[in-house]
C-alpha positions in Angstrom: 96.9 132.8 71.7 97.3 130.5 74.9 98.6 126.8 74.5 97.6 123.6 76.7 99.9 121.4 78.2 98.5 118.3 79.0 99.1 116.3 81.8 97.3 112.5 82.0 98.1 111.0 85.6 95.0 109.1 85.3 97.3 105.6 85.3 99.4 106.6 88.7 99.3 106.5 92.1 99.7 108.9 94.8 101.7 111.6 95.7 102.8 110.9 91.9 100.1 113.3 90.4 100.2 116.1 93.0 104.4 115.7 92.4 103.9 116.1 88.5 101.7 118.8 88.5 103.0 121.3 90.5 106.4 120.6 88.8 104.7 122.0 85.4 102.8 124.4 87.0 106.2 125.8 87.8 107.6 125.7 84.5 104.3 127.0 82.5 105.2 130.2 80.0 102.7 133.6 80.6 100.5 132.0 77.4 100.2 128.5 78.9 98.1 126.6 81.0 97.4 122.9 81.9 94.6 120.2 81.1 95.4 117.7 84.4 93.7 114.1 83.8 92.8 112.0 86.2 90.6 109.3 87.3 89.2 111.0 89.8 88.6 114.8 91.3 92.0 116.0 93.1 90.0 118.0 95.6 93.5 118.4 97.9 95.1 120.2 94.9 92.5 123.0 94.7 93.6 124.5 97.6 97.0 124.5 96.6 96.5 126.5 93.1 94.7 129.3 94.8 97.9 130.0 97.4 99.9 129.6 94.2 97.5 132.1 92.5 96.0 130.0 89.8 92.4 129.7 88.7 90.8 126.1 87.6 87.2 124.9 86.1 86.8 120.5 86.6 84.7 119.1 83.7 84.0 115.8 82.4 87.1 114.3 80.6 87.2 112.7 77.2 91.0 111.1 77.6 90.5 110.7 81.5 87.0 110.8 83.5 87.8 114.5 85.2 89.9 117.4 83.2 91.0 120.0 85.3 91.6 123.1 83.3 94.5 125.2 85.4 95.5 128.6 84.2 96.6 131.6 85.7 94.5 133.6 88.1 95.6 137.2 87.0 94.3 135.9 83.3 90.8 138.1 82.6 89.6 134.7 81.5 89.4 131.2 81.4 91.5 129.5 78.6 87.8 127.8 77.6 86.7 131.2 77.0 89.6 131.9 74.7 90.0 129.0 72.5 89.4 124.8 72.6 91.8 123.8 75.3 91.5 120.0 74.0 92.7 121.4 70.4 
């Protein structure tokens, strides 16, 4: 089974966000992946993820206005696919 870490930024400002999240993209375990709130989409960060080899879906928040879903690229699937990322 995978696990979410959740990461709300929605309340900071910039570079803050990008800062945080690569920092727990580095320190995600093989069954993790992240839900990254925000206020709005972080279009630089997509990018980013791909050179690092991750894979991401943006959808409408519930906590935040936009959820980016961030898991693994070598993952078969999306974590959406495998279980309720929002638990």
């Amino acid at each position: 089974m995978v696990r979410a870490r959740i990461l709300d930024v929605s309340g900071l400002e910039p570079p803050q966000p990008m800062i945080l999240v690569l920092e727990l993209l580095r320190s995600l375990a093989p069954d993790e992946y992240v839900v990254f709130r925000h206020r709005h989409e972080p279009r630089p960060l997509y990018p980013i993820l791909g050179e690092l080899g991750f894979a991401w879906r943006v959808r409408e928040g519930r906590a935040a206005p936009i959820e980016v879903v961030i898991w693994p690229a070598a993952w078969d699937r999306g974590p959406e696919d495998q279980q309720d990322p929002r638990g």
